[in-house]
PATOR-316296 format. One record per residue (C-alpha): x, y, z. Coordinates in pm, whole numbers, plus 50000, padded with zeros to 5 digits. Layout:
# residues N
XYZ ...
This chain:
# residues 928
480806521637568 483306511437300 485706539937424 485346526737737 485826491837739 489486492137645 492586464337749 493566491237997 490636500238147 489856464738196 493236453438347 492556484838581 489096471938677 490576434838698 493076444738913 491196465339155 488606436439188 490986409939255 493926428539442 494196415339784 496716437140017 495876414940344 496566432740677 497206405440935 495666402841238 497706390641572 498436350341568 498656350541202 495476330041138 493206364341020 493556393540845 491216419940647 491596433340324 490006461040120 487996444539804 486736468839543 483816459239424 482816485339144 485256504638921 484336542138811 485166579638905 483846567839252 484656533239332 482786516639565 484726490239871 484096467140122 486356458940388 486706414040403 487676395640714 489046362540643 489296334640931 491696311440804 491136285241051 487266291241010 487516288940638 484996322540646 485666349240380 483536377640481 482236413940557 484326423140836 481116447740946 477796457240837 478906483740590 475366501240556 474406499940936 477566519641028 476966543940725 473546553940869 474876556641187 478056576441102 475796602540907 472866601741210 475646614841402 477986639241222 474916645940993 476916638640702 475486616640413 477416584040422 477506556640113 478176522340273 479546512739965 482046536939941 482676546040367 485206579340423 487796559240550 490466535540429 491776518740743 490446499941051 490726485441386 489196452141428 489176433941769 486456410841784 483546424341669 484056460841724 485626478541435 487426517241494 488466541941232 489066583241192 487156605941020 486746641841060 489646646641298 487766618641536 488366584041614 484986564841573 483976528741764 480956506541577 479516480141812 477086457141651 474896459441962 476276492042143 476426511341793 478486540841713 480536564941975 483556580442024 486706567742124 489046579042378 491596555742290 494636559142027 494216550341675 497626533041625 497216505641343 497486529241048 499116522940732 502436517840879 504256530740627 502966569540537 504576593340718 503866632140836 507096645440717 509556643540436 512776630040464 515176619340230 515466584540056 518316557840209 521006546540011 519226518239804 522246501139658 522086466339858 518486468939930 515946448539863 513486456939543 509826467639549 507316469639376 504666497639458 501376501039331 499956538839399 496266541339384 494296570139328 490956568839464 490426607239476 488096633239216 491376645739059 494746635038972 497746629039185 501356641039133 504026617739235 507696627539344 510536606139431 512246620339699 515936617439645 518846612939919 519346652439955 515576653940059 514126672239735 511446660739551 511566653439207 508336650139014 508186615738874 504396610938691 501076617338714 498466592338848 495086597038675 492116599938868 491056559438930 494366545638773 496776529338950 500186531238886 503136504138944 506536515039041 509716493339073 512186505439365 513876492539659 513436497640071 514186528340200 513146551039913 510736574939948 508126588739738 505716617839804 502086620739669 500326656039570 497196667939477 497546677939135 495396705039104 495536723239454 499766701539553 498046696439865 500216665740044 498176634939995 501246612040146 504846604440205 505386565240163 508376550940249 509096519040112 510216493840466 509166460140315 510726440239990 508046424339774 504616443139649 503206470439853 500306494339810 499166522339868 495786537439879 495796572439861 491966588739912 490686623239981 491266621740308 493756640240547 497136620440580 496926617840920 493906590540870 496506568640790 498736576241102 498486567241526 498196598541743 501126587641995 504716598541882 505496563541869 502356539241800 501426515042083 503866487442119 506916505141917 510006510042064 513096533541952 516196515341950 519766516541791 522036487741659 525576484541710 526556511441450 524726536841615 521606542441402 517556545141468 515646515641359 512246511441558 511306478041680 507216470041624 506466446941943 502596440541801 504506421641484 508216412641565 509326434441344 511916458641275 511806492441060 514096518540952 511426543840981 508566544741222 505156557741055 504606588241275 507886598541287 509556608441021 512976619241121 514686646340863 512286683140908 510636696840632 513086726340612 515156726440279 516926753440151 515296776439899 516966756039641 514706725739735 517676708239873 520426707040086 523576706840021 524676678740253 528246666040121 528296631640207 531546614840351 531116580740194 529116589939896 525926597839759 522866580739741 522046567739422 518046555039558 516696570139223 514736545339038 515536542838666 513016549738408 509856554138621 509806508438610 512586493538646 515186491839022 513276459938961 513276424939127 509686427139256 507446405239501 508796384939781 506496402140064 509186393240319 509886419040564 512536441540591 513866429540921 512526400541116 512886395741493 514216360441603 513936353141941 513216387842036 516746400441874 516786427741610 517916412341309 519026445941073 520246432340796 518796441940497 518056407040234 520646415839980 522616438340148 525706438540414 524616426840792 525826459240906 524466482940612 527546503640658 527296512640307 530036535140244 531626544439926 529326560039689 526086551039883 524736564940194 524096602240208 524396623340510 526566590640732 527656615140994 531176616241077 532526627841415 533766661541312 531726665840977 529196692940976 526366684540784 524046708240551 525866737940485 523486755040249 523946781940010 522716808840232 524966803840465 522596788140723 523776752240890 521896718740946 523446699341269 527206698841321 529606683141563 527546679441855 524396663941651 526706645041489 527996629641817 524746621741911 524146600941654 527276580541671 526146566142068 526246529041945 524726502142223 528606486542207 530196518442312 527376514742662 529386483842759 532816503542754 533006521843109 533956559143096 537156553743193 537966523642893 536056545442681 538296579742740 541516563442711 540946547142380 539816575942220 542586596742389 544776563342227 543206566641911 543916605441866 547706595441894 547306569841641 545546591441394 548266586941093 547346625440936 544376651840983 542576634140689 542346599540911 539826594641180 538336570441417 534206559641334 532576564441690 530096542441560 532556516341493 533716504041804 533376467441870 533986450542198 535046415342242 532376390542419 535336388442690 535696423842738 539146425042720 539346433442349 538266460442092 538436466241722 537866503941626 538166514841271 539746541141175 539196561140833 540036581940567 537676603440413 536646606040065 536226635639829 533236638939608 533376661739332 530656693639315 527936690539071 525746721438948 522326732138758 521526761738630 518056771338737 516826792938500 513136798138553 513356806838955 510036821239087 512736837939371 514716864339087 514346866338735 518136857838679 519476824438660 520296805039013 523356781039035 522276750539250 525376728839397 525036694639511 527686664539540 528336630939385 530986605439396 531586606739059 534266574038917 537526594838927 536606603539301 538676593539595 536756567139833 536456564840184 539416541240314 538346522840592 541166500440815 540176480041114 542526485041415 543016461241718 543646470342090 543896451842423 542296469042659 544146455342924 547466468242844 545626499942667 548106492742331 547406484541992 547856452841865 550086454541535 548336440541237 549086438540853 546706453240637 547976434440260 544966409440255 542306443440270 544016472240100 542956486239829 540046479339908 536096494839734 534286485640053 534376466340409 531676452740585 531626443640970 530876410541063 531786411541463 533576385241689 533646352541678 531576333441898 534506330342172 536186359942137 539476348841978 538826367241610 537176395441454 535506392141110 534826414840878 534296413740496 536526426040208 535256438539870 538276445439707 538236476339405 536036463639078 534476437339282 536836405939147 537236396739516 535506389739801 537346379640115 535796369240486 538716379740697 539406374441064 541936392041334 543236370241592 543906383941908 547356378741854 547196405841541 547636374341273 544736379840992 543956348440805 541736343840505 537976324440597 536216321040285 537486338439940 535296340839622 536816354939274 535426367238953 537246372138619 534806400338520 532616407738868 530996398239189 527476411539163 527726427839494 524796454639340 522226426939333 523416396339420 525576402839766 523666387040073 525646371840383 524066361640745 526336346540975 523866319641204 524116325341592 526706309941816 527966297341535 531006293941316 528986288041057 527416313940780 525136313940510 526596329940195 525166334539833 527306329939552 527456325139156 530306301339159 528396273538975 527026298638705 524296304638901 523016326239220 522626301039511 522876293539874 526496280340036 527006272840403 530166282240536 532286272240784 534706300540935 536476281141153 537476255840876 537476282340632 535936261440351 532296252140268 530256233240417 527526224940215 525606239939889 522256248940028 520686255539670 521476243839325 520186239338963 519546264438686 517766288838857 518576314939103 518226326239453 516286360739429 516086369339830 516056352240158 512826356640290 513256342140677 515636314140809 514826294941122 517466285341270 515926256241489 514346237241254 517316246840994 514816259140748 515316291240513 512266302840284 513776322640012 512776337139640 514026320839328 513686330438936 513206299438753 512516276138955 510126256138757 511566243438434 509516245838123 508256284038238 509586314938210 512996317438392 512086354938559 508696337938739 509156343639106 508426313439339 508616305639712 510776279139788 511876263840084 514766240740194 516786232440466 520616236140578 521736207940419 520086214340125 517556185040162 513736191840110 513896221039859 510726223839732 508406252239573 505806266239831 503886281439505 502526267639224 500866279338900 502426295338572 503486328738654 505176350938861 504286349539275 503426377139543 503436365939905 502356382440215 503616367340577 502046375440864 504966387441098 504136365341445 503496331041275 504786310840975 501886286740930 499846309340671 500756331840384 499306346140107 499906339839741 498916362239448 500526352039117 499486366138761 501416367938412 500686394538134 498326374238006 496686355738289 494896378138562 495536376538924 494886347539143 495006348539509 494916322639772 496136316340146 498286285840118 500226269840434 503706275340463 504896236240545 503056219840215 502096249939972 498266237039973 495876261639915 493486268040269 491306291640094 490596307739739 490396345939757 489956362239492 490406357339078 489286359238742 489446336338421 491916347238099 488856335337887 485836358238064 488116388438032 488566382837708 484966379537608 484686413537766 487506430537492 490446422237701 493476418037438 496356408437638 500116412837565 501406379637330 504456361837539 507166351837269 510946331437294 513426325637069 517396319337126 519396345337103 522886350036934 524816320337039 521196296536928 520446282537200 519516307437504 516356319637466 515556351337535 512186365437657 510016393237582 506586408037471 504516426337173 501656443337254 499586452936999 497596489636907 494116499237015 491866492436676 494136466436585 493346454936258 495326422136066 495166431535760 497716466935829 501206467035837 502326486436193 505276504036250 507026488436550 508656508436884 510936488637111 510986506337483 514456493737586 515966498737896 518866471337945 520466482238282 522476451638399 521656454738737 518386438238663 515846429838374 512946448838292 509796433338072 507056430038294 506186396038367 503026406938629 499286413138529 498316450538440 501956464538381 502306471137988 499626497838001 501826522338212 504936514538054 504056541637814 501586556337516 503086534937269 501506503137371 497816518837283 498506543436979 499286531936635 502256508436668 502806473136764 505256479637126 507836449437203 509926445437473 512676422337613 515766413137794 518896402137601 522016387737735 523486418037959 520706418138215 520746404138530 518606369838702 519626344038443 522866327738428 526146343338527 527466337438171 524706355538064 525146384738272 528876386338249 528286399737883 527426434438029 530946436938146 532856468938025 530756464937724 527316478637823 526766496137456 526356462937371 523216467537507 521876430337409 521346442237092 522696413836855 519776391637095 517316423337020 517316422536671 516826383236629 514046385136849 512836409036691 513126400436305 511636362236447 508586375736590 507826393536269 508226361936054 505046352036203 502876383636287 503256401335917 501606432236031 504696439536224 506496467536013 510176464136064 511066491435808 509216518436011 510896505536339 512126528136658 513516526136975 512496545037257 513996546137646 514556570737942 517726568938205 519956542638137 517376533437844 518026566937719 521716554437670 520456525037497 518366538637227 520666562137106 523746540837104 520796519836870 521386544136593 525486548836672 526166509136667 523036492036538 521756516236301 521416487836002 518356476636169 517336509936438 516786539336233 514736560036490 515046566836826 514286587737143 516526592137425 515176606137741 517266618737992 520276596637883 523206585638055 525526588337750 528366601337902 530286570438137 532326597238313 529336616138493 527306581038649 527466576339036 530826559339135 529356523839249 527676520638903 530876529938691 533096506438871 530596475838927 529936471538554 532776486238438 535946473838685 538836490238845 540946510638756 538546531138517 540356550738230 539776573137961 539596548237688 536836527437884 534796557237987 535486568537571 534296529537431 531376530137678 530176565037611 527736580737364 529426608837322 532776596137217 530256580236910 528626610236824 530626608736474 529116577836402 525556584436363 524056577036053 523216600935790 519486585035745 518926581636145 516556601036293 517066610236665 515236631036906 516956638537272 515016653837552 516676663737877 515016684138183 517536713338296 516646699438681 517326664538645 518576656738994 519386621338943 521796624238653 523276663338575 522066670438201 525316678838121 525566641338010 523156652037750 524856689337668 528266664737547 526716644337316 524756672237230 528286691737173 529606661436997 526676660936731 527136694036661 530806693136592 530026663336361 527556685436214 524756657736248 521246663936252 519206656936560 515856669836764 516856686237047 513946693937343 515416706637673 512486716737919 514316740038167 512206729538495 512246693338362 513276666738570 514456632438552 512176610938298 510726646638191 509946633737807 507256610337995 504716633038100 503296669437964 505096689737716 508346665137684 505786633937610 503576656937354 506886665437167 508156628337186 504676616437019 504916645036770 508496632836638 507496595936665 504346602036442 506016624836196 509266598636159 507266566236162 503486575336016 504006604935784 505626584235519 502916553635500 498836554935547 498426556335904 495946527936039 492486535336154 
């Protein structure tokens, strides 16, 4: 039992037992939820009803009754603890669900039959068919917890923006795993023994999501009809899909039973689509960290029957173009030329998807002659007109259409050289905006469509620009506003063309180092209005401005204080209410906590909707606002759930929860919270130390630092259950830490503005104080056996460890590492690193202009998989190249069919342990 009852395997069985993942009912006042109630190879579940009005928390069915008469009928031997089915129907007291290719009805007094009926409730967000991830860059985060409740384990791939599936990790039989991304990602779940598809998961709403995934076919999960009952397809003004959920008022990218992009991929596993505006850069870095998690809002609400499309902190329009969506169709691209020759869609597809609901309100005749006007206009054959950017006035007798030219990408290749197709090596070709790369140019043209002429306009105040966003007309018809984010994000500029052709300047906000347009960018203009809501970092911190176009100043600051706006959850406009995120609300806690908050226009009445000390999870039910659920937890504090109402923040009900103090009577050794300041003395930075399995007090431990300092957010987990899977180190023989220094995003802008083209700083100077304080209290820590391990971006950190920090780091492992500055996406080079990019920053920034300086007594281990698809391993060969010629020494592991994060899992992990225990145990006794 002693192997058994370990910190992990209780946080597992905590979690399970306490994780509520409510599915609302209609009105808002119920919903169900799936409780475990027994953790083992074979968990056992009961399905709870909760009545919020009733105060009732209970079996939503007898569980036993309708296993006997399930397995009466199909003959089958049914455990009503642990039913063949993960999902359910409920109206009133009848209860439906599939199983065994049949849709089943339970009646308390009619009992069991059959039902004719469609089964359309399923888990809305699994889907039949892969299709490749959306661009991710202004998205909001997720977080996704993937549980296996099957005999064997689970294989799961991200599915990147070509459509190919790159294995990620494995998910243990009965383990759950938690995985930081954003919407519109997808991720696909195998069977690891037999790869039969267990699930495609797309990821439509911000906040924590999860997913069950059981031994059952997928299509449990799924409706029969093409569409479900009460979804409709629909396209917004630029032209694309989004589905519109009339059962919840909501809005979706992807509908569950239709999953757009065919299975069909060339033999190479992917396509090779060259986008026009960029490539998709949805990857999640390090297998934990895109990361804000937990705000449970939606991913487009409905007011007032409207589709609402813009994404939380992201453009309204979602017109991502340079260096982010993948596969944008433009008029006369063809799409998918593979390497055998064969084509995917073309002009006419193409055209199809360009029909925007604007264009409908043009008749033929308007509609021929400005594109017969716009053909004479076109300036060269490299500049176009965006069919599915053609806005009419509300008058009618105006349009803007914007005109383009395109971008180039540059071609990026892999050498397959273990192809089950021919023994010789295969050249795969894909392509990525790299930071050299031209950009799309996008310029907004004016026409009166009376007089069928262009109205001259100047385009000085939005050349040169990285990026522009529509905003649409003004609310009587005199202007058009769009958005300018001019090149290494120092400006931002709310622009508006008067009928006239005069362009005047709304609302301008400058940086000295950047705009965090990555993370931080969120805009919603309020209807029939002049007015807008607008975040910004202009007092040091992230908060809420209202704007006023017509005045072209602000209005008010909605938000203020030393904390920061994380994501606007919903904003009423009638009452003047907005319920948003915020890090740091509370003073005196930890400043990455998550808390509801709510406030008004004026910024009167901002209060916390949560309370407790740690960070918040809230789920909203989608056709009321007067419940939510709130599940909040810290490292070392287990969840707590309870349905609180949205006006006061007063707990209606307690759901579910466990004490610190009775989990730790059971063995439970939690994670140990420590702060200190950091370099300057006075900000204090946060982090954790977990330490080993066995851990005795009276042994010295080496210590291992997993570091992954991205600045586009910060990465120690701060939830309940999330240090056990952030890798083996945190339960073999060392003591694991891990924190954010200054560099990392979601404190103060000052804070963050230290990441700016200087990102091998890396936090480090904050690191090592941390570090060296912790120890002056815990004297088992070891800090002359200490290492530094990270993947991705991480990967980049620990090695540039050794090249700049190597007085203190003096081993480390670098997993597929971004060392070289000149091979990251485009929109990642030039947001942390400015505009124009040259040689000497891409040479300070990089690894492998360092290579030189690593230090005779370091001891460095690189791993790289020959297939990573989300960044080319040739970052990896240079520094490689650049050790060699400096004739250091190094451990080198390249696993040909490795992908991204491949020193995580199987071979690359057992190497990475080998090299840790040989350069951190050999030399001292190694604890018991």
């Amino acid at each position: 039992m002693e192997e058994k009852v370990t910190t992990n395997y209780l946080e597992e069985k905590c979690f399970h037992e306490t994780f509520v993942a409510p599915q609302w009912l209609p009105g808002g006042n119920s919903f169900w939820y799936r409780r475990q109630v027994d953790i083992g190879r074979f968990s056992k579940f009961k399905f709870i009803l909760v009545d919020i009005l009733a105060k009732s928390v209970r079996p939503a069915f007898d569980h036993h009754r309708l296993a006997r008469a399930l397995g009466r009928i199909t003959g089958n031997k049914i455990d009503g603890g642990n039913l063949p089915f993960t999902w359910i129907e409920l109206q009133d007291s009848v209860v439906r669900f599939r199983f065994q290719e049949h849709i089943w009805q339970y009646d308390p007094e009619k009992g069991l039959s059959g039902w004719p009926g469609k089964f359309t409730q399923g888990n809305a967000l699994l889907m039949r068919r892969q299709e490749p991830s959306g661009s991710t860059l202004s998205s909001p985060h997720a977080t996704v917890g993937f549980v296996n409740i099957t005999r064997s384990k689970l294989d799961l791939f991200f599915v990147d923006g070509f459509g190919a599936a790159n294995y990620f990790m494995p998910i243990p039989s009965g383990k759950t795993v938690f995985q930081k991304t954003s919407v519109k990602a997808v991720w696909r779940i195998e069977d690891g023994d037999t790869h039969q598809l267990r699930g495609i998961y797309c990821v439509t709403n911000p906040g924590y999501n999860v997913v069950y995934v059981g031994e059952v076919d997928v299509d449990e999960y799924l409706g029969d009809a093409e569409l479900p009952y009460g979804w409709e397809q629909r396209r917004d003004e630029n032209g694309r899909v989004f589905y519109l959920d009339h059962n919840t008022r909501t809005a979706h990218w992807v509908c569950p039973t239709v999953a757009g992009a065919a299975d069909a991929q060339s033999e190479n596993g992917t396509a090779d689509a060259q986008p026009e505006n960029g490539t998709a850069d949805a990857q999640p870095e390090n297998g934990a960290t895109d990361a804000q998690p937990e705000n449970g809002a939606a991913d487009a609400q409905l007011e007032n029957g409207a589709a609402d499309t813009q994404l939380e902190n992201g453009a309204a329009d979602d017109q991502l173009k340079n260096g982010n969506e993948v596969g944008e169709l433009e008029n006369d691209d063809k799409v998918g030329e593979l390497e055998n020759g064969d084509e995917v869609g073309g002009d006419d597809e193409a055209e199809k998807q360009q029909v925007t609901l604007v264009q409908e309100e043009l008749s033929g005749e308007d509609r021929t002659e400005i594109y017969s006007l716009l053909a004479e206009l076109s300036d060269s054959e490299d500049s176009h007109y965006d069919g599915s950017m053609l806005y009419l006035s509300p008058n009618n007798d105006y349009a803007v259409a914007w005109q383009y030219t395109s971008g180039s990408a540059t071609d990026e290749y892999w050498v397959q050289y273990c192809s089950d197709l021919q023994p010789n090596p295969r050249l795969i070709k894909e392509y990525k905006f790299l930071p050299t790369d031209r950009l799309r140019v996008d310029r907004p043209r004016l026409f009166n469509l009376a007089s069928k002429c262009e109205v001259p306009t100047e385009d000085a105040l939005f050349s040169n620009h990285y990026q522009l966003h529509h905003l649409g007309w003004s609310p009587d018809g005199s202007e058009y506003r769009f958005l300018y984010d001019g090149r290494g994000h120092q400006v931002l500029r709310v622009l508006g063309i008067h009928q006239s052709g005069s362009i005047r300047v709304l609302y301008e906000e400058n940086s000295n180092t950047f705009i965090d347009v990555a993370s931080k960018l969120y805009y919603t203009q309020l209807s029939g209005s002049d007015k807008m809501i607008w975040a910004s970092e202009r007092d040091g911190h992230n908060h809420l401005y209202l704007i006023d176009l017509q005045q072209g100043k602000i209005h008010n600051q909605i938000t203020k204080g030393d904390w920061n706006v994380a994501v606007v959850d919903r904003i009423d406009e009638k009452t003047q209410r907005i319920w948003l995120s915020a890090y740091g609300f509370h003073p005196g806690e930890d400043p990455y906590h998550l808390h509801l908050v709510r406030v008004n226009f004026d910024g009167t009445g901002c209060q916390a909707l949560t309370d407790g000390n740690g960070t918040h999870l809230w789920s909203w039910p989608f056709d009321s606002q007067q419940f939510f659920v709130d599940s909040w937890s810290r490292v070392d504090l287990p969840p707590q759930t309870v349905v609180r109402c949205s006006e006061t923040g007063i707990v209606q009900l307690k759901l579910e929860g466990i004490s610190a103090r009775k989990l730790k009577l059971q063995g439970w050794v939690p994670p140990q919270r420590f702060h200190c300041p950091g370099r300057d003395g006075e900000t204090l930075i946060y982090g954790i130390i977990t330490k080993p399995l066995h851990f005795d007090i009276t042994r010295s431990y080496p210590v291992i630092e997993s570091v992954y300092a991205g600045p586009y957010d910060f990465f120690t987990p701060k939830s309940f259950g999330q240090v056990a899977y952030n890798g083996p180190w945190a339960t073999g023989h060392y003591v694991s830490v891990q924190l954010d220094g200054m560099g990392t995003n979601w404190r103060s802008k000052r804070f963050h503005d230290v990441c700016y083209r200087n990102l091998n700083d890396g936090g480090f100077p904050d690191r090592i104080i941390w570090i060296k304080e912790a120890a002056k209290t815990r004297r088992w820590m070891n800090l002359d056996r200490m290492a530094i391990v990270g993947t991705s971006f991480g990967g980049y950190n620990a090695a540039a460890a050794l090249l700049h920090f190597g007085h203190f780091y003096k081993v480390a492992v670098s997993d597929s590492g971004t060392h070289d500055a000149s091979l990251v996406p485009h929109w990642w080079a030039e947001q942390w690193l400015g505009y124009p990019i040259g040689n000497l920053s891409f040479a300070h920034q990089s690894n492998v202009s360092h290579a030189g300086e690593l230090p005779d007594d370091a001891k460095l281990m690189l791993v790289v998989g020959g297939m990573d698809s989300t960044l080319n391993p040739a970052s990896t060969m240079r520094f490689v190249q650049q050790l060699n010629k400096a004739e250091k020494m190094y451990e080198f592991v390249f696993i040909p069919e490795g992908g991204h994060n491949c020193g995580s899992h199987g071979y690359g992990l057992k190497r990475v342990d080998a090299f840790l225990k040989r350069a951190l145990l050999e030399s001292a006794e190694e604890p018991t």
